[in-house]
FIPAPA-514278 format. One record per residue (C-alpha): residue in three letters; x, y, z. Coordinates in steps of 0.05 Angstrom, whole numbers, plus 32768, in hexadecimal, padded with zeros to 4 digits. Last residue first. Layout:
! FIPAPA-514278
+-----+------+------+------+
|   r |    u |    v |    w |
+-----+------+------+------+
| Ala |    X |    Y |    Z |
...
+-----+------+------+------+
//
This chain:
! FIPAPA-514278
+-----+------+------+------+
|   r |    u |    v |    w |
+-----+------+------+------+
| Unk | 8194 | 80B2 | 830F |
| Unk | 816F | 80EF | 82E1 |
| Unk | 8121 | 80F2 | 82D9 |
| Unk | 811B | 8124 | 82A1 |
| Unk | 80D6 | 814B | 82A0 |
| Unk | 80AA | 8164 | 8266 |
| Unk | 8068 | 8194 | 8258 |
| Unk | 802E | 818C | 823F |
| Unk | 7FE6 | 81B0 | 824E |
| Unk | 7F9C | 818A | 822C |
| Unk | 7F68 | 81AD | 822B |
| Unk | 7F2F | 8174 | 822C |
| Unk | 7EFC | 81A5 | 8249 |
| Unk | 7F05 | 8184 | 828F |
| Unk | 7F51 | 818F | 8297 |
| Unk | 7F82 | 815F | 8279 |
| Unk | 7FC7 | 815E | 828A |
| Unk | 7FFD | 814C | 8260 |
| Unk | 8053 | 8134 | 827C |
| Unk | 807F | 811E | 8243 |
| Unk | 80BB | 80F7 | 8268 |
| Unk | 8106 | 80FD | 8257 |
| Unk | 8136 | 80C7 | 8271 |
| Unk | 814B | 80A4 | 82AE |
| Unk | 8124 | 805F | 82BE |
| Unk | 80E2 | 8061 | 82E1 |
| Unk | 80E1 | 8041 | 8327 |
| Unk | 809F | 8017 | 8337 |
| Unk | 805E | 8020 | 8349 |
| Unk | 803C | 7FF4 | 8314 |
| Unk | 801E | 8039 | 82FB |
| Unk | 8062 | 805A | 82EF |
| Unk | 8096 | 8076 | 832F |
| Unk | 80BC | 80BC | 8327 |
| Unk | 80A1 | 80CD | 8360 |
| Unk | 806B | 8104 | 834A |
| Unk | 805B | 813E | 837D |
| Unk | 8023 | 8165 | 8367 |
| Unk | 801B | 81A6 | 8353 |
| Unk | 7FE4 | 81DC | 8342 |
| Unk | 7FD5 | 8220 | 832E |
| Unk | 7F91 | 823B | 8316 |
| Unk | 7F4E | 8220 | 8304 |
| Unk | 7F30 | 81F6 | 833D |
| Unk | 7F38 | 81B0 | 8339 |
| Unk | 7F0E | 8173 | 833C |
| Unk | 7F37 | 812C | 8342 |
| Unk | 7F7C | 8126 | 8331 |
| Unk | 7F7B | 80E7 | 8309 |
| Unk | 7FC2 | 80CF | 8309 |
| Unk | 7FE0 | 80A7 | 82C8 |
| Unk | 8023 | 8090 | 82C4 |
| Unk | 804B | 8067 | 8295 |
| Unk | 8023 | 807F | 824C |
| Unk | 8053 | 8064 | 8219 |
| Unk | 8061 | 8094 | 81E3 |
| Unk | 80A5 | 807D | 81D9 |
| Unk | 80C1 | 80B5 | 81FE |
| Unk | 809D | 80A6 | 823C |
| Unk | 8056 | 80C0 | 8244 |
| Unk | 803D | 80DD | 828F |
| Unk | 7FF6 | 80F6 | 8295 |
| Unk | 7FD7 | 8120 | 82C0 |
| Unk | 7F86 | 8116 | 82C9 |
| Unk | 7F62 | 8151 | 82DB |
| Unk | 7F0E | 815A | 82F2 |
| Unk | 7EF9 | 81A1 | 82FB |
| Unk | 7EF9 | 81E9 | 82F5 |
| Unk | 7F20 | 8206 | 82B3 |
| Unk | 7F59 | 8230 | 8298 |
| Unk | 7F85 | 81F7 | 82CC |
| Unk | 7FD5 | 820E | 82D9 |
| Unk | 8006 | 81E0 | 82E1 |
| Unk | 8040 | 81C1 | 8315 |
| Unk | 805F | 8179 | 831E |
| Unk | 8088 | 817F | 8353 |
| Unk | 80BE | 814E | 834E |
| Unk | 80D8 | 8115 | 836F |
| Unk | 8117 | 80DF | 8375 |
| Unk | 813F | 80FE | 8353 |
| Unk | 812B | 813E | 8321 |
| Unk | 8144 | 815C | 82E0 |
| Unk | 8122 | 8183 | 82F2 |
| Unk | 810F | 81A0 | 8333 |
| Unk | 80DC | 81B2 | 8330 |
| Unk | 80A9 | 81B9 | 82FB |
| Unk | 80A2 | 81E5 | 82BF |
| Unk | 8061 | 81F4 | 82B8 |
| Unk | 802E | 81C4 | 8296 |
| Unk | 7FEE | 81EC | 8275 |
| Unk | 7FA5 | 81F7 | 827A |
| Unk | 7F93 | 8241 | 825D |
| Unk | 7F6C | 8276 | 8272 |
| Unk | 7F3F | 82A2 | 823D |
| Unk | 7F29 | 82DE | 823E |
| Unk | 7F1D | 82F2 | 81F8 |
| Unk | 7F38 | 8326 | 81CC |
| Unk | 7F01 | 8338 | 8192 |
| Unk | 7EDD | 8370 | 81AC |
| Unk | 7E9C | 8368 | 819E |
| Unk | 7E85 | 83A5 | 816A |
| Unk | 7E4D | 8382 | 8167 |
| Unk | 7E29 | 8391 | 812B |
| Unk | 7E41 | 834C | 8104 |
| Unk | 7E0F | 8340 | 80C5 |
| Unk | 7E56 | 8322 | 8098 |
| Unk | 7E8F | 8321 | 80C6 |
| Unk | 7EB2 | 835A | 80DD |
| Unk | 7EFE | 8351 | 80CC |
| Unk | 7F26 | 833D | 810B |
| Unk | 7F66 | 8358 | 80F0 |
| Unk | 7F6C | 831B | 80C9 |
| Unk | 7FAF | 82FB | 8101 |
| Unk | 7F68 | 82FF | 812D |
| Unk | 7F42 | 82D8 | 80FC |
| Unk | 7F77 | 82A5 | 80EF |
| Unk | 7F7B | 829B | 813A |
| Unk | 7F3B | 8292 | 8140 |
| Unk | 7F2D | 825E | 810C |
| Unk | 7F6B | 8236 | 812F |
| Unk | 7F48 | 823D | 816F |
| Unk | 7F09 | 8220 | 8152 |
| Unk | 7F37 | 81E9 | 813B |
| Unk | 7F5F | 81E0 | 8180 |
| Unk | 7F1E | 81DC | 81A4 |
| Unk | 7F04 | 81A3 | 817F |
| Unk | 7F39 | 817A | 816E |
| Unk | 7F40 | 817C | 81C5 |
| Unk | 7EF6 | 8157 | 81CC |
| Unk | 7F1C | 8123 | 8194 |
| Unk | 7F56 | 8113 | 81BF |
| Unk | 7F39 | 8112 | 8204 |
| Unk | 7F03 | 80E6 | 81EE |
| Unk | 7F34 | 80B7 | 81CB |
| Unk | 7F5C | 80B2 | 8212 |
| Unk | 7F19 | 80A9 | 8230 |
| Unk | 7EFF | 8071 | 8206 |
| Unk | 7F4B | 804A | 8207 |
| Unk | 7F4B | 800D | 822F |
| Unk | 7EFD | 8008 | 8240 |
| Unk | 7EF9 | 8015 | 81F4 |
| Unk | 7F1F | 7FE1 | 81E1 |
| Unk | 7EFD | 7FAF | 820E |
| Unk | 7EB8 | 7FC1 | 81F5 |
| Unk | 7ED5 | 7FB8 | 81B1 |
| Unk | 7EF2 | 7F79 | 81BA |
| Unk | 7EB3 | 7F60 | 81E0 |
| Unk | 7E8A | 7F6E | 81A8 |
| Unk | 7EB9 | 7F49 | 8179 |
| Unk | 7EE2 | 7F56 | 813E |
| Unk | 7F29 | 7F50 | 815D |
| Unk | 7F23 | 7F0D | 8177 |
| Unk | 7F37 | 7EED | 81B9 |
| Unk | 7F13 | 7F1C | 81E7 |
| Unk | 7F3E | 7F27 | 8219 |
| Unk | 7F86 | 7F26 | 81F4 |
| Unk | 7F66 | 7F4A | 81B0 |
| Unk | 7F50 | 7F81 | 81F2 |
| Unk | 7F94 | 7F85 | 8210 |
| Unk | 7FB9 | 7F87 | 81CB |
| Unk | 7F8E | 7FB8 | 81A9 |
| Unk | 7F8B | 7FE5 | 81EC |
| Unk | 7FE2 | 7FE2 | 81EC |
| Unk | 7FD9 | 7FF4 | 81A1 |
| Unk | 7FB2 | 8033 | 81AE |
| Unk | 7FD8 | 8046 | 81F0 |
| Unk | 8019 | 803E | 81C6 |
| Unk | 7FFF | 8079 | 818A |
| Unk | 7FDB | 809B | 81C0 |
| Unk | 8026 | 80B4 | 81E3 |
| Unk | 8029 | 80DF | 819C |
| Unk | 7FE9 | 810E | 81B1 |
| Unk | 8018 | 8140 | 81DD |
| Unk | 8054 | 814B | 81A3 |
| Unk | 8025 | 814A | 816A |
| Unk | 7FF2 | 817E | 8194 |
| Unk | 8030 | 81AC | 819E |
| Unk | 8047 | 8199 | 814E |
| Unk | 8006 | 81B6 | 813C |
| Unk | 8011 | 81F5 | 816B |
| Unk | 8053 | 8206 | 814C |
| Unk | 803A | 820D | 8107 |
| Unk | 7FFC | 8234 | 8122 |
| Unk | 802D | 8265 | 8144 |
| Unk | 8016 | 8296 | 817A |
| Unk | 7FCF | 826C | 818F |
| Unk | 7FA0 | 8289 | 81C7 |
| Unk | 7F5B | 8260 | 81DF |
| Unk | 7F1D | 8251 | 81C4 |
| Unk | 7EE4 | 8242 | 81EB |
| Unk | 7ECD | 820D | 821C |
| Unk | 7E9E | 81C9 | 8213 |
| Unk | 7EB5 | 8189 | 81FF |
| Unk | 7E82 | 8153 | 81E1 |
| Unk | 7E78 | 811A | 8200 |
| Unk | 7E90 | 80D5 | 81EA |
| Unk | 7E5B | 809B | 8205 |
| Unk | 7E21 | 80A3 | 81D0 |
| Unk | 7E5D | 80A2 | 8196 |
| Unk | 7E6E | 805C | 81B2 |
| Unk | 7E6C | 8025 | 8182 |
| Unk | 7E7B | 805C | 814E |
| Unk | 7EB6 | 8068 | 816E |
| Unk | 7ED3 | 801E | 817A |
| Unk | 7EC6 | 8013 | 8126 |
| Unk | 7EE6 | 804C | 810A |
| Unk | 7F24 | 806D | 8130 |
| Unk | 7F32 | 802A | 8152 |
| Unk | 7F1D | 7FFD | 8131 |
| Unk | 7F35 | 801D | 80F3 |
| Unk | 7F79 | 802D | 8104 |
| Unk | 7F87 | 7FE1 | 8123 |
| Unk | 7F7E | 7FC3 | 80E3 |
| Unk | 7FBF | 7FA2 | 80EC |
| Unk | 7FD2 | 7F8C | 812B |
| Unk | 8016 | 7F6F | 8122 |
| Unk | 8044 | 7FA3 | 813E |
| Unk | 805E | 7FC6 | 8102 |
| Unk | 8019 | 7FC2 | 80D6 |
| Unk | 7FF8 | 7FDF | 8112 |
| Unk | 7FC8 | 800A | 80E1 |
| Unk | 7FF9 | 804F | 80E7 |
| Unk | 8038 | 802B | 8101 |
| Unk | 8061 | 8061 | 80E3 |
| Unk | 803E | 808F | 8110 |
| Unk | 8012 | 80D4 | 8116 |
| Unk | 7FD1 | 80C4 | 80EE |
| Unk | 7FC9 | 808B | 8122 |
| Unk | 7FC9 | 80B6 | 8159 |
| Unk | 7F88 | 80D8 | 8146 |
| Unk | 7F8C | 8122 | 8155 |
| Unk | 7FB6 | 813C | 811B |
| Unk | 7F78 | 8119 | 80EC |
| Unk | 7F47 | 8150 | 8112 |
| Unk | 7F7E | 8189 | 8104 |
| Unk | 7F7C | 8173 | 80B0 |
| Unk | 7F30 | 816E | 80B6 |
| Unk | 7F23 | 81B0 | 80CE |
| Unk | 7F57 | 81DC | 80B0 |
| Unk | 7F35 | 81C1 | 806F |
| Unk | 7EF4 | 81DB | 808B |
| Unk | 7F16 | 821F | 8096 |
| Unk | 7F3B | 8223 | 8050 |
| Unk | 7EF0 | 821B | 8033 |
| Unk | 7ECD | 824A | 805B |
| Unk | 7F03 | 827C | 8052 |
| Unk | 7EFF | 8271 | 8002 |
| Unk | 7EAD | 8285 | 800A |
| Unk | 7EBF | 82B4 | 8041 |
| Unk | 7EEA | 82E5 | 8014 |
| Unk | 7EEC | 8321 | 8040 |
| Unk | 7F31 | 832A | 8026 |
| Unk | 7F55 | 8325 | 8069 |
| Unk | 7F32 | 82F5 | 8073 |
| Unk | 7F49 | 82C4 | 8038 |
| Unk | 7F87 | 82DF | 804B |
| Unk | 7F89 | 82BE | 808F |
| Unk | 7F65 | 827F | 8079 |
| Unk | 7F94 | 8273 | 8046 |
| Unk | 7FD2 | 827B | 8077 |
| Unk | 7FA7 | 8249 | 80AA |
| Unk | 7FAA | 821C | 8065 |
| Unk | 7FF4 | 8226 | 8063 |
| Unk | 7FFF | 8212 | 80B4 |
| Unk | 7FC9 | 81D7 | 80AA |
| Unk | 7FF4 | 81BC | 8072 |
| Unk | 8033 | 81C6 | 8090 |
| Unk | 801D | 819D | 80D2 |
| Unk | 8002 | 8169 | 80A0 |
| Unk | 8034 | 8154 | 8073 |
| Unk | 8046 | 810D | 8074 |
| Unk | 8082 | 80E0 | 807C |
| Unk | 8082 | 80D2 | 8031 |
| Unk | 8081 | 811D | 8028 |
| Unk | 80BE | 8122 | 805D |
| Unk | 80E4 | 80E6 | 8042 |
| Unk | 80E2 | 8100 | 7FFB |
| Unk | 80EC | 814E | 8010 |
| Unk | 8132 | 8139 | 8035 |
| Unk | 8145 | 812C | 8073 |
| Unk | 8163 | 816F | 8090 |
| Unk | 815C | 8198 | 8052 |
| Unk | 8116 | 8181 | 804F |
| Unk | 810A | 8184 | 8099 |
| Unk | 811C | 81D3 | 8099 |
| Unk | 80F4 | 81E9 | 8065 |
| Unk | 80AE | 81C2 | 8083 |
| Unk | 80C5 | 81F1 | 80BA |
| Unk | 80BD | 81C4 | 80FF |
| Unk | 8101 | 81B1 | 810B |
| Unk | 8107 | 8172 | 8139 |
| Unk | 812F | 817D | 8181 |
| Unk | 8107 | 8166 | 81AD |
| Unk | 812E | 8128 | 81BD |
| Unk | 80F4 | 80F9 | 81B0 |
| Unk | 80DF | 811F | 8164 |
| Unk | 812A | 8124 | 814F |
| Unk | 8128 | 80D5 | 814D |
| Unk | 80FB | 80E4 | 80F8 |
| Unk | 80D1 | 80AC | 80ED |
| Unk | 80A7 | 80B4 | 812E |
| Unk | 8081 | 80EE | 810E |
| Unk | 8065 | 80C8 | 80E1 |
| Unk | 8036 | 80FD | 80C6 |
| Unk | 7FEF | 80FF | 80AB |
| Unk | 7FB7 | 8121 | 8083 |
| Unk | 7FE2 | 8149 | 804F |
| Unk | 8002 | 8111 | 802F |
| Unk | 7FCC | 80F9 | 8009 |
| Unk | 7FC0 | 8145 | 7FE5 |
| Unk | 7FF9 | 8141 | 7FC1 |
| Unk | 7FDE | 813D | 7F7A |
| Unk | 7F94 | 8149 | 7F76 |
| Unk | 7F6D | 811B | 7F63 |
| Unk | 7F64 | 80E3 | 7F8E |
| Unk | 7F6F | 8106 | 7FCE |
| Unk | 7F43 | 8143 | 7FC0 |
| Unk | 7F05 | 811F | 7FDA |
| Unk | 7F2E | 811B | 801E |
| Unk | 7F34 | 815D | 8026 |
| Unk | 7EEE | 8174 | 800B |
| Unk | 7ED5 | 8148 | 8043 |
| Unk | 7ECA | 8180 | 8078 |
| Unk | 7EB2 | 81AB | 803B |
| Unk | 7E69 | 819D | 8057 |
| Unk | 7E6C | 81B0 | 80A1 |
| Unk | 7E96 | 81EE | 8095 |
| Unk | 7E58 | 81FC | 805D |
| Unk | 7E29 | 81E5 | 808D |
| Unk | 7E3F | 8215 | 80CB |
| Unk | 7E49 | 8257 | 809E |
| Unk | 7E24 | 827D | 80CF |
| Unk | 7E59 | 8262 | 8103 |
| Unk | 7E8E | 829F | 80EE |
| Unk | 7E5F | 82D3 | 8110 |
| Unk | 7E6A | 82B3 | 814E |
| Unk | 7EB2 | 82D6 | 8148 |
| Unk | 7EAA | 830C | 8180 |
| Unk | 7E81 | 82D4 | 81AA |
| Unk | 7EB6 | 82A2 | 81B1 |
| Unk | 7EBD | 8268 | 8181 |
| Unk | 7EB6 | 8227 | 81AB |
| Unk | 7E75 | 8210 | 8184 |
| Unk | 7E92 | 821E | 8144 |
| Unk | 7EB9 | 81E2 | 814C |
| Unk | 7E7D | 81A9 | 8151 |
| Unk | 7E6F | 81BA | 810C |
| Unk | 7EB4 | 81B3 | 80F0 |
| Unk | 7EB2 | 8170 | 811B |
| Unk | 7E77 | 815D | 80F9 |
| Unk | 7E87 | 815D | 80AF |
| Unk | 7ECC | 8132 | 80C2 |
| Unk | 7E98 | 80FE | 80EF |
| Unk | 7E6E | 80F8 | 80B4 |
| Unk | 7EA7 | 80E8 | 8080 |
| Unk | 7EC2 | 80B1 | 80B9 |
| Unk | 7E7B | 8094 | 80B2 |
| Unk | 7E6D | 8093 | 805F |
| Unk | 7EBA | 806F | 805C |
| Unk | 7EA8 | 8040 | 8096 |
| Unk | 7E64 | 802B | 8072 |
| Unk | 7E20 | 8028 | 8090 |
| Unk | 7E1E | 8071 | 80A0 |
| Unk | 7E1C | 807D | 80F6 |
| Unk | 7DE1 | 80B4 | 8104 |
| Unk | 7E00 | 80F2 | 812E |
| Unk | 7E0D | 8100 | 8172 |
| Unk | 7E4E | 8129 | 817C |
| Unk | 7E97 | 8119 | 818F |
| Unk | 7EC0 | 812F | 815B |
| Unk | 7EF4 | 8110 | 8134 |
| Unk | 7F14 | 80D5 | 811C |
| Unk | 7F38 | 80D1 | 80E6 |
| Unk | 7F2A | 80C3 | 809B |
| Unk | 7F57 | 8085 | 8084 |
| Unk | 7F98 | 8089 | 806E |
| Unk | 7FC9 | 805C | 803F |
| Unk | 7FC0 | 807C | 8003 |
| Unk | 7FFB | 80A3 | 7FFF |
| Unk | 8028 | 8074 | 8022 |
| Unk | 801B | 8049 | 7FEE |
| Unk | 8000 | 8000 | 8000 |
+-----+------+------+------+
//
């Protein structure tokens, strides 16, 4: 299979709607609603921008429809972004420039384009603003739309993209496809507003570098429910795999979300916050909005404990995560309800089975109740 045609629509999300009877018909649905479900988190000085609701909702797919016609439009829906070691030490170049003279444009087409393609598209979107054109801003929006919501499944972000590496292929569709339309009734949809971006380019490899740990969690749940139920086709498979990985794929699509509607914003803002077609208002267009984010903790590099510090934009229930370099999630803590603000915690340096971690670097998220995720790093040192 080509690299180029070797993806399937991602998932996105999480909103009641009627499941199509083929995979193809459903993951087209999902990509219509998720530009839908965006507009929701717009704040009130760009409202306006949600009249055009059913056209956002409609050119969702226009990305996809493009693939088989338009040259180079494959590789604009993923990345393997554990192709290139750079990515675990931090140290990976994120102008599309840069990597080609570093790896070379074969490898970094063939690894896929998609943080470039959402930064040029959020370039579109600008002008097309600028211009008053809302037809061609409509249309670089909703493609915005469904190249963020593919960022946010795992699967569009690894090598191993369908478990081909690992022996569990097929593992991109049940997962993305089949396990989410089992349970579309059980994901609920986030609630909030947008929130401040400086660089889109930068941003997309933020949500890269946080969403990268789901790659393992999503094989680990394959392997752990194909062990319980014996099959990978069967109800109790699919129960299994979602009792493994439903809120970690919650999390994930709630956050596609925000991060598109913030996007919009963004673009709207970098505009000069042009009135929008039957906007009196006058609303001024800076919001107030807090942020959920991982400070930088202390000490660090740090033996045997550290204070794991962060701030909460919103009241209610956290979970901290901690990922390993590999992706692997070692610790998880659920923090219980929160006020927004600062907080720490005092982490050991131990995983889940209680025991020692070995030195290294460790990717640190936590999740506040909107599904904003913060991420930061530690090094544990011996």
């Amino acid at each position: 299979m080509s690299i180029a045609s070797r993806r399937i629509p991602a998932i996105l999300c999480a909103v009641a709607l009627c499941i199509p009877a083929t995979v193809q018909a459903y993951g087209f649905a999902v990509h219509r609603m998720v530009n839908r479900a965006a507009t929701g988190h717009l704040p009130p000085s760009f409202q306006g921008f949600a009249q055009w609701v059913d056209d956002l909702e409609s050119l969702a797919t226009a990305a996809d429809e493009r693939k088989c016609c338009v040259p180079g439009e494959s590789i604009k829906h993923y990345i393997d972004i554990d192709d290139y070691p750079e990515f675990f030490t931090g140290t990976l170049p994120q102008a599309y420039d840069d990597m080609v003279a570093q790896y070379g444009q074969s490898r970094v087409d063939g690894n896929g384009t998609v943080p470039w393609a959402i930064d040029a598209a959020v370039q579109d979107l600008i002008t097309h603003f600028q211009n008053e054109d809302w037809t061609n801003a409509v249309a670089s929006a909703a493609d915005i739309g469904h190249y963020i919501a593919d960022t946010h499944n795992p699967m569009h972000l690894t090598l191993n993209f369908n478990g081909q590496l690992t022996g569990q292929n097929g593992i991109h569709s049940r997962h993305e496809s089949e396990m989410t339309s089992r349970h579309l009734n059980d994901l609920e949809p986030a609630v909030g507003s947008v929130y401040q971006i400086q660089d889109p380019l930068g941003q997309v490899f933020t949500w890269i570098d946080g969403l990268y740990p789901g790659v393992q969690q999503i094989l680990d749940a394959d392997l752990i429910a194909e062990a319980a139920a014996g099959n990978t086709n069967s109800n109790a498979y699919y129960d299994r795999l979602w009792l493994e990985i439903g809120d970690e794929t919650t999390v994930w699509i709630q956050q596609a979300c925000i991060d598109l509607a913030s996007v919009w914003y963004y673009a709207w803002i970098e505009a000069g916050a042009p009135a929008l077609p039957g906007d009196v208002t006058g609303t001024d267009p800076t919001p107030v909005v807090a942020h959920t984010r991982v400070l930088a903790n202390y000490p660090n590099p740090f033996n045997p404990s550290t204070r794991l510090r962060f701030e909460l934009g919103q009241p209610g229930m956290v979970r901290l995560m901690v990922a390993d370099t590999a992706g692997r999630t070692v610790r998880r803590m659920d923090l219980g309800d929160r006020a927004p603000g600062l907080h720490e915690i005092v982490w050991d340096g131990t995983g889940d089975d209680g025991q020692s971690l070995a030195s290294g670097v460790y990717r640190v998220l936590v999740v506040d109740s909107v599904g904003e995720v913060g991420r930061g790093s530690v090094v544990l040192l011996k």
